[in-house]
VOPAGU-2260 file (C-alpha; in pm, 1 decimal, decimal comma):
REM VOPAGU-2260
SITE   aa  ch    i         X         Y         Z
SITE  UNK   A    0    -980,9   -1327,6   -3137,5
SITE  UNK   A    1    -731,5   -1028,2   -3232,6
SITE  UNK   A    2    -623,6    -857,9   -2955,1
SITE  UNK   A    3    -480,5    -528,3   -2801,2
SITE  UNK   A    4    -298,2    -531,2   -2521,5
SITE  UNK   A    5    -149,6    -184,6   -2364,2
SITE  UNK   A    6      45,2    -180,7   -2076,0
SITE  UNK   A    7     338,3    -497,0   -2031,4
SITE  UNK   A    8     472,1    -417,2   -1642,5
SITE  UNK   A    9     481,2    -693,3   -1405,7
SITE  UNK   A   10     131,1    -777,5   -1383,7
SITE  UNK   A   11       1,6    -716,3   -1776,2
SITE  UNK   A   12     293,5    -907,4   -1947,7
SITE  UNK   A   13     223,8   -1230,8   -1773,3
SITE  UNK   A   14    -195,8   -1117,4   -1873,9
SITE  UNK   A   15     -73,6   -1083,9   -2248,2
SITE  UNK   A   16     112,3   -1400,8   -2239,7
SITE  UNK   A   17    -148,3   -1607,0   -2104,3
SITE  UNK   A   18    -429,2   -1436,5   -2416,2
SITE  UNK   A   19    -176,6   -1606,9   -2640,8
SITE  UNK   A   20    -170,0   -1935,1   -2508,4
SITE  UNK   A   21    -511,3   -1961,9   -2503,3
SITE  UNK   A   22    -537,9   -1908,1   -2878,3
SITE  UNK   A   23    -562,5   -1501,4   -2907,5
SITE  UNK   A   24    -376,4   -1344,5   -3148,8
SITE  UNK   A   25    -234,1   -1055,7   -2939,1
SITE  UNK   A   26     -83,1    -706,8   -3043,5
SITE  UNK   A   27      78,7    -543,5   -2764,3
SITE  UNK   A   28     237,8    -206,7   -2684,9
SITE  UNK   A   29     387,2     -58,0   -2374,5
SITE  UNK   A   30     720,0     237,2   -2399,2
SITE  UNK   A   31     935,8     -36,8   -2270,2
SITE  UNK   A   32    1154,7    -185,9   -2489,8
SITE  UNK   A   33    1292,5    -488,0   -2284,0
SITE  UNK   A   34     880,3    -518,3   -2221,9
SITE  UNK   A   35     819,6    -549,0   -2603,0
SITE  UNK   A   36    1089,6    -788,7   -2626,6
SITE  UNK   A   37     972,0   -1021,1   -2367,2
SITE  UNK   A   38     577,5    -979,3   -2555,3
SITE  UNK   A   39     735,7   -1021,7   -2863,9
SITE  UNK   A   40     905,6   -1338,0   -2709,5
SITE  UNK   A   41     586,0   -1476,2   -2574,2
SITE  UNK   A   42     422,5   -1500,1   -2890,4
SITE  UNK   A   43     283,1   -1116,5   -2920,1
SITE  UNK   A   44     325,0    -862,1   -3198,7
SITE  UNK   A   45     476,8    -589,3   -3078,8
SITE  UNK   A   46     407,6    -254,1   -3186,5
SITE  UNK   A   47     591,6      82,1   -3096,0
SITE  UNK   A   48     269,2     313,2   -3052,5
SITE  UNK   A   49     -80,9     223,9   -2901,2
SITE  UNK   A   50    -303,8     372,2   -3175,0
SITE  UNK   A   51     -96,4     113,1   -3433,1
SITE  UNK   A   52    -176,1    -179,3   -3184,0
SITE  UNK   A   53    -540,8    -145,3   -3157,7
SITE  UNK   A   54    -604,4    -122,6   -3540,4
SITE  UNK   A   55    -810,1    -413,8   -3684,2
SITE  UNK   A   56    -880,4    -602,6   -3335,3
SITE  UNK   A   57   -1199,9    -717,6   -3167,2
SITE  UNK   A   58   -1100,0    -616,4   -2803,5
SITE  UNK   A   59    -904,6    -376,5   -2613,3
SITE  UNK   A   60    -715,7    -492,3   -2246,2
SITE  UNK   A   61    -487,8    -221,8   -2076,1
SITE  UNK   A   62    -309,5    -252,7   -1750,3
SITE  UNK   A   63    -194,2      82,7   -1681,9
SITE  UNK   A   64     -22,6     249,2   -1389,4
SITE  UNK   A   65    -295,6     542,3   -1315,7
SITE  UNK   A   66    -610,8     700,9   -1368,1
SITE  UNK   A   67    -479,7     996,0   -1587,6
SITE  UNK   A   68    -300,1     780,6   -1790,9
SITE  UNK   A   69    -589,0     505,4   -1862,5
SITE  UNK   A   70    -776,3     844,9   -1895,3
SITE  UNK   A   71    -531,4     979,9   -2168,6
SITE  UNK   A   72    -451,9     633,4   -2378,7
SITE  UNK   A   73    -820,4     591,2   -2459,5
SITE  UNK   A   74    -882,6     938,3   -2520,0
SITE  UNK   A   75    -569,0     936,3   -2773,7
SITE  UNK   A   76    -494,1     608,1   -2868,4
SITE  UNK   A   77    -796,2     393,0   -2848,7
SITE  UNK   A   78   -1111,1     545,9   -2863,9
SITE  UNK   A   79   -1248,7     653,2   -3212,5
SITE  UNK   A   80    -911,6     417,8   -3344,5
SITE  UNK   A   81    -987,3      93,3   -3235,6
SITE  UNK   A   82   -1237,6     -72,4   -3493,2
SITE  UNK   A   83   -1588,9      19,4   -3396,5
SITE  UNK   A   84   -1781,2    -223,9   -3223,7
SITE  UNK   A   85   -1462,2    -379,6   -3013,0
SITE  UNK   A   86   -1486,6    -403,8   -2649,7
SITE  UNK   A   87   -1267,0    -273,2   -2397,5
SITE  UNK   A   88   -1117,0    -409,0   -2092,4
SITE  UNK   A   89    -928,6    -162,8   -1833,1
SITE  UNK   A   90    -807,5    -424,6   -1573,8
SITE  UNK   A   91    -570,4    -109,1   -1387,7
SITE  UNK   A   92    -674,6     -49,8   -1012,2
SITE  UNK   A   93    -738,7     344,2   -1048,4
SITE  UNK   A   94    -996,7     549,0    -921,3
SITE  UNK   A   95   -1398,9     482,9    -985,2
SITE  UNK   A   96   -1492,0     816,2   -1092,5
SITE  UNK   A   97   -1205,3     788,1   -1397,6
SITE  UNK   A   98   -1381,6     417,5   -1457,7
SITE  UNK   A   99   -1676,3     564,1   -1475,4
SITE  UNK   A  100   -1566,3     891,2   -1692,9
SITE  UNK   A  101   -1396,3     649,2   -1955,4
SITE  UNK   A  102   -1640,3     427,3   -1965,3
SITE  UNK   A  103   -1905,1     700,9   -2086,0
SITE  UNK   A  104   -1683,6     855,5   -2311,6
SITE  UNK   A  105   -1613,8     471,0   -2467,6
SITE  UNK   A  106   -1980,9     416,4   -2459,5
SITE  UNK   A  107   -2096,0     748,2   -2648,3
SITE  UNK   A  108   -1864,5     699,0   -2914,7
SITE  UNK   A  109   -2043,6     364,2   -2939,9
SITE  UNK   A  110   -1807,5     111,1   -2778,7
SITE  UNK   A  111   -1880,7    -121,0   -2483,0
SITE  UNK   A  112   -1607,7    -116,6   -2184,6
SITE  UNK   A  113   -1584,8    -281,5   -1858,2
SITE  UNK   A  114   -1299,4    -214,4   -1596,2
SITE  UNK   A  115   -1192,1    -523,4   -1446,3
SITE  UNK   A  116    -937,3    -465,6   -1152,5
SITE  UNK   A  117    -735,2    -753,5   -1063,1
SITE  UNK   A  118    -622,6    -943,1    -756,9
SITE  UNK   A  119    -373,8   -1204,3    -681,4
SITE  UNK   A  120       0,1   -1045,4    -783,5
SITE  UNK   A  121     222,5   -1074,6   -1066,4
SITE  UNK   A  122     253,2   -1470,6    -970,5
SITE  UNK   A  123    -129,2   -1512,3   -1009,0
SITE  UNK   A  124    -106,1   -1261,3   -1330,1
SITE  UNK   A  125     169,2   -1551,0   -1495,0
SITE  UNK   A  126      19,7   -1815,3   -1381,7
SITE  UNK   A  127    -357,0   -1727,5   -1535,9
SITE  UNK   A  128    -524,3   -1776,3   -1157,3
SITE  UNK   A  129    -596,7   -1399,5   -1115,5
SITE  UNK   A  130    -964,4   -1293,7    -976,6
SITE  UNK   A  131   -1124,5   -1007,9   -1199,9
SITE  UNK   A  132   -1358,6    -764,8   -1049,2
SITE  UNK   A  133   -1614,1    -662,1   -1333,0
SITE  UNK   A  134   -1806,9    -332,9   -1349,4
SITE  UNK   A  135   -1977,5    -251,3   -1683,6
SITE  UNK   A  136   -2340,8    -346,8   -1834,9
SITE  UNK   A  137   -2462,4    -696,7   -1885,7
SITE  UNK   A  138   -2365,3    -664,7   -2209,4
SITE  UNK   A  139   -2009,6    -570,4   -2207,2
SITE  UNK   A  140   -1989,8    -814,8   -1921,7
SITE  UNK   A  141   -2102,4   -1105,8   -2144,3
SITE  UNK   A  142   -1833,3    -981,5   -2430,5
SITE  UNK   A  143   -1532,6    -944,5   -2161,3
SITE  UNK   A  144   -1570,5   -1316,1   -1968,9
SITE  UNK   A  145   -1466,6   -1475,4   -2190,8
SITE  UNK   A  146   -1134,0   -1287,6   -2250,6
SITE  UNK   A  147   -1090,1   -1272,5   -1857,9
SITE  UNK   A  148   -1122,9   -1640,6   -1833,7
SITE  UNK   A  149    -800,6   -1696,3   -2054,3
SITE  UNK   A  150    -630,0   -1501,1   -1752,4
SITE  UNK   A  151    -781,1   -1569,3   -1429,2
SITE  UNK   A  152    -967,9   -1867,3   -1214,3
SITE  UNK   A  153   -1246,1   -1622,4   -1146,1
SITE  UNK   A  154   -1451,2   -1357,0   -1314,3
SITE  UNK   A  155   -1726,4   -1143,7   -1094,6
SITE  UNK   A  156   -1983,1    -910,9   -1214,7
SITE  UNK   A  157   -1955,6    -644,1    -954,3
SITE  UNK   A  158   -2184,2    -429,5   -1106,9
SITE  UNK   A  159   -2257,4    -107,7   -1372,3
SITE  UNK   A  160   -1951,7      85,6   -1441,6
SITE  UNK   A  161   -1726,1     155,0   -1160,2
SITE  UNK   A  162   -1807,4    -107,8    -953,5
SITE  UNK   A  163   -1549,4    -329,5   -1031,6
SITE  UNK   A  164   -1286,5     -57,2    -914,7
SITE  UNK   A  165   -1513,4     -26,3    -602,9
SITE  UNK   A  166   -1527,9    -417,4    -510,0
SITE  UNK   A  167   -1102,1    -376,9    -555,1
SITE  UNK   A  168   -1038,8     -68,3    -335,1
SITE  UNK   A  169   -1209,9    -177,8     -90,6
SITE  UNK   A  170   -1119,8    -556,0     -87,2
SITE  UNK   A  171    -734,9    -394,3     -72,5
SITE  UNK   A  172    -840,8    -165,2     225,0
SITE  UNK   A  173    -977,5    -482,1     397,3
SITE  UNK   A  174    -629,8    -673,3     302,9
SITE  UNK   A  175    -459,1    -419,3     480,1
SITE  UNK   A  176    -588,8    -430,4     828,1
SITE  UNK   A  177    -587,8    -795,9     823,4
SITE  UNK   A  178    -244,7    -808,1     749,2
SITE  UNK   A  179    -128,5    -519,4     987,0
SITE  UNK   A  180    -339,0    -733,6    1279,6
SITE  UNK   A  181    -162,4   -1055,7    1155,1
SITE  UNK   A  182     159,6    -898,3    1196,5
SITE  UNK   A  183      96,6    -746,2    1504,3
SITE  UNK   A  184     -45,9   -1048,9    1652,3
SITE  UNK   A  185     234,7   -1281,5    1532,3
SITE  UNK   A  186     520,8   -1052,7    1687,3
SITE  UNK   A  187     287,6    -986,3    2004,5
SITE  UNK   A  188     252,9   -1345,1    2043,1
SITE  UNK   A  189     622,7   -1422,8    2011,3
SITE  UNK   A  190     747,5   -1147,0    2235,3
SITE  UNK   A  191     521,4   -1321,9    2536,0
SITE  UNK   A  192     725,2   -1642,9    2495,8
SITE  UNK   A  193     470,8   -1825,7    2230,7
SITE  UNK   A  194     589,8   -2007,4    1983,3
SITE  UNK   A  195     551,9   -1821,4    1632,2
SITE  UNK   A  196     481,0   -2216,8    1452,8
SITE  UNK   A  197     239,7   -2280,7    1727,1
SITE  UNK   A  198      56,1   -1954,2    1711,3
SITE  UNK   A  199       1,0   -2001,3    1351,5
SITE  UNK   A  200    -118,0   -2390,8    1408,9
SITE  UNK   A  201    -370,4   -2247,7    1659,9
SITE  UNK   A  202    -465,6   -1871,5    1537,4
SITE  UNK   A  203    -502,5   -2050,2    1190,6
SITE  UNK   A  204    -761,8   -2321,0    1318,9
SITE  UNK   A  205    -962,8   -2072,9    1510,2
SITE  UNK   A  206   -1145,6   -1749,8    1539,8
SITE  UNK   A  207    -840,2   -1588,9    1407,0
SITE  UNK   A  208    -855,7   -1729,1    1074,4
SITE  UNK   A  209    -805,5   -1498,1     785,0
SITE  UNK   A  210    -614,5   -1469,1     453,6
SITE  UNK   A  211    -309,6   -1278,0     553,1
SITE  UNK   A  212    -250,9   -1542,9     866,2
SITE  UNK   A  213    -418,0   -1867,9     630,2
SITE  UNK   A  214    -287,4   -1803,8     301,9
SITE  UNK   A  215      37,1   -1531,1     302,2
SITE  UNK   A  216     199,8   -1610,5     650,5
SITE  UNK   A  217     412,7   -1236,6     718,3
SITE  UNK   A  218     668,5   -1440,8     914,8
SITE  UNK   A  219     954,0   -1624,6     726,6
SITE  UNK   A  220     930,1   -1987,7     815,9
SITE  UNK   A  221     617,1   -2000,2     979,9
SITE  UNK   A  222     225,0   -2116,9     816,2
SITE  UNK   A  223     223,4   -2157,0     482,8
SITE  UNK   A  224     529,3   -2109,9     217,3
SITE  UNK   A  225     506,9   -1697,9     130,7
SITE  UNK   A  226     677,8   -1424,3      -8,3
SITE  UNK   A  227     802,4   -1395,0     363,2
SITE  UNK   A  228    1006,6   -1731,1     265,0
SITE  UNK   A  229    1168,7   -1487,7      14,8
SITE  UNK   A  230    1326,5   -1184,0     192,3
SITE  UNK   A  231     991,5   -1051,6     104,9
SITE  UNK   A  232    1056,8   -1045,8    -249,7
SITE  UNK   A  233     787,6   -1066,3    -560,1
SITE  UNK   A  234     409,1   -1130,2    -381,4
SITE  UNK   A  235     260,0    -752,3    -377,4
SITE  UNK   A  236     471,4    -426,0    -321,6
SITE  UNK   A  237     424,2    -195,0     -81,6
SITE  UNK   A  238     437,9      79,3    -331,0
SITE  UNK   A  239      88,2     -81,8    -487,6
SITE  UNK   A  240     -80,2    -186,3    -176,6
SITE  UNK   A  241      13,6     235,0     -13,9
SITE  UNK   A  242    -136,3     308,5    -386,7
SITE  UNK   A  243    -462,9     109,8    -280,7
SITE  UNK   A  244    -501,6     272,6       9,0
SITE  UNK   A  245    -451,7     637,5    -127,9
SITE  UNK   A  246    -747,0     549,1    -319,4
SITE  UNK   A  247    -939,7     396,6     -83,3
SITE  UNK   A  248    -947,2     692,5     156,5
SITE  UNK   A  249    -987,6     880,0    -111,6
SITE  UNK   A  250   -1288,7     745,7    -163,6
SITE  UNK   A  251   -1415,9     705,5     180,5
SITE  UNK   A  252   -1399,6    1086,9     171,7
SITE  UNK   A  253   -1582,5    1128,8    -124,7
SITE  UNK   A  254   -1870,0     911,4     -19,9
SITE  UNK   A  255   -1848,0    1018,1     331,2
SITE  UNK   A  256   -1759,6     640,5     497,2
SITE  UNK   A  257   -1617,2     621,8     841,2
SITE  UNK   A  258   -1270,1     407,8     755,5
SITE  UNK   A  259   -1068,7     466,3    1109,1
SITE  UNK   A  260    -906,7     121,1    1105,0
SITE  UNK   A  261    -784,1     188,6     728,9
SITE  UNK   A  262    -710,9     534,4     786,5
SITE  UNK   A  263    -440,4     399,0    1031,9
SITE  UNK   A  264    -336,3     111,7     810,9
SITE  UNK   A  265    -327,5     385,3     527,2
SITE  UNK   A  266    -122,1     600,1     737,9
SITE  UNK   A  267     134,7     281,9     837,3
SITE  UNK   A  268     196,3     240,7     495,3
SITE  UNK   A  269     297,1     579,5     396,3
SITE  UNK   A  270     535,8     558,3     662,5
SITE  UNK   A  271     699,3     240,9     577,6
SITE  UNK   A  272     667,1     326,1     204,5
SITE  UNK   A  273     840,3     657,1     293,7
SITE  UNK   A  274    1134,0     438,7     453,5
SITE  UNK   A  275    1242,3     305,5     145,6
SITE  UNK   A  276    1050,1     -60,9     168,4
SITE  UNK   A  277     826,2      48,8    -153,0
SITE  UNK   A  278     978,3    -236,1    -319,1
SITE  UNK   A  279     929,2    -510,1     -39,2
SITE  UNK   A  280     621,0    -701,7     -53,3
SITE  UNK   A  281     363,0    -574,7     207,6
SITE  UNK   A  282     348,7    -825,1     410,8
SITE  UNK   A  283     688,5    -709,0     517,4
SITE  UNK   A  284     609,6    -464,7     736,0
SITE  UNK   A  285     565,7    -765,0    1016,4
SITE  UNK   A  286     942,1    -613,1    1072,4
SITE  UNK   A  287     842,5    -273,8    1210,2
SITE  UNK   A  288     706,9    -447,1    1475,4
């Protein structure tokens, strides 16, 4: 299948690479050059505007930083240029009422679209393992799978269109008070004279079980191998996980949800986003405590 891919940052040029290896011919744009290079590297063919990349293909993925700009690229650069009859996949984390606005503009002028939010970080996104969230119809669900499959281990149909932003916003919101817990459990225990290791053997065996304790131990050293393990480098930023949030209580407004526990994770963030750690993976903030 011929391919458009728009947007090559951390997360979409491992995405791109992975289309190509499974046997998708891939054209790919983003205003990086050393981006391009590394697509061009990777097996893509790189093009130096989006409305030249999407010409002759069969599907449209973007991975793009915001909702106004997935909001302007299709408006300029995809819609009514991209061959009719291609599908397109938005896989950026932005906001559901832009999912849903883009995906009724790409639907009148008689396209089908899904957005399909990922999760798992840029080592999940190279690796091909990432989880898509899917909201669109049947339909466009059935055309996208297949082309989510060559870059993730698992591919949900959330919903109609919007949902798939929905199921990732709020997921995030969840990963953030689980972590912030973690953390402050962790550092709670170890002040009182408990071993950090033997927390973790027990908490992790227990009713305190969860993902950020199981699966991305905050504490260098301790529970499983992490970015924690790395001065808290690669894994997920702070600056995307504060990003998240913004949306997420942004959203519990909106549909008037009572989020106090994410409110005050949302509000920890901005602070230790604020402090310079934007770059740090979130887990990181285990040191504020």
């Amino acid at each position: 299948m011929k391919i458009a891919f728009i947007g090559l940052g951390n997360m979409g040029g491992g995405m791109a690479a992975n289309l190509v290896k499974a046997g998708h011919e891939v054209n790919a744009f983003d205003l990086s050059a050393d981006a391009l290079d590394t697509a061009k590297d990777n097996g893509c063919r790189t093009f130096m505007a989006a409305r030249d990349a999407v010409q002759g293909v069969e599907a449209v993925v973007s991975m793009l930083p915001n909702g106004a700009i997935v909001n302007s690229v299709y408006a300029e650069d995809v819609i009514g240029l991209a061959p009719a009859g291609a599908v397109f996949l938005d896989c950026s984390t932005i906001d559901v009422a832009t999912a849903k606005s883009v995906a009724a503009t790409a639907t009148d002028a008689g396209y089908e679209m899904v957005d399909a939010p990922v999760s798992g970080g840029i080592a999940a996104a190279n690796d091909g393992t990432l989880t898509f969230m899917v909201g669109g119809t049947q339909s466009a669900f059935k055309r996208a799978e297949a082309i989510l499959n060559a870059m993730g281990k698992a591919v949900i149909h959330a919903g109609d269109a919007g949902a798939g932003q929905t199921a990732k916003i709020c997921n995030n919101m969840l990963l953030a008070v689980h972590m912030i817990g973690t953390c402050e459990a962790m550092k709670m225990a170890e002040k009182l004279g408990l071993d950090p290791q033997t927390f973790y053997d027990i908490s992790s065996q227990s009713s305190g079980y969860n993902w950020s304790l199981n699966a991305y131990t905050p504490m260098p050293g301790v529970g499983v191998p992490s970015p924690a393990d790395n001065a808290y480098q690669g894994g997920f930023a702070t600056a995307l996980m504060l990003k998240d949030l913004r949306l997420a209580m942004e959203a519990a407004e909106g549909s008037d949800s009572a989020v106090p526990l994410s409110s005050r994770a949302a509000a920890l963030y901005e602070d230790y986003n604020g402090a310079g750690n934007g770059q740090l993976d979130f887990s990181s903030i285990i040191g504020t405590y």
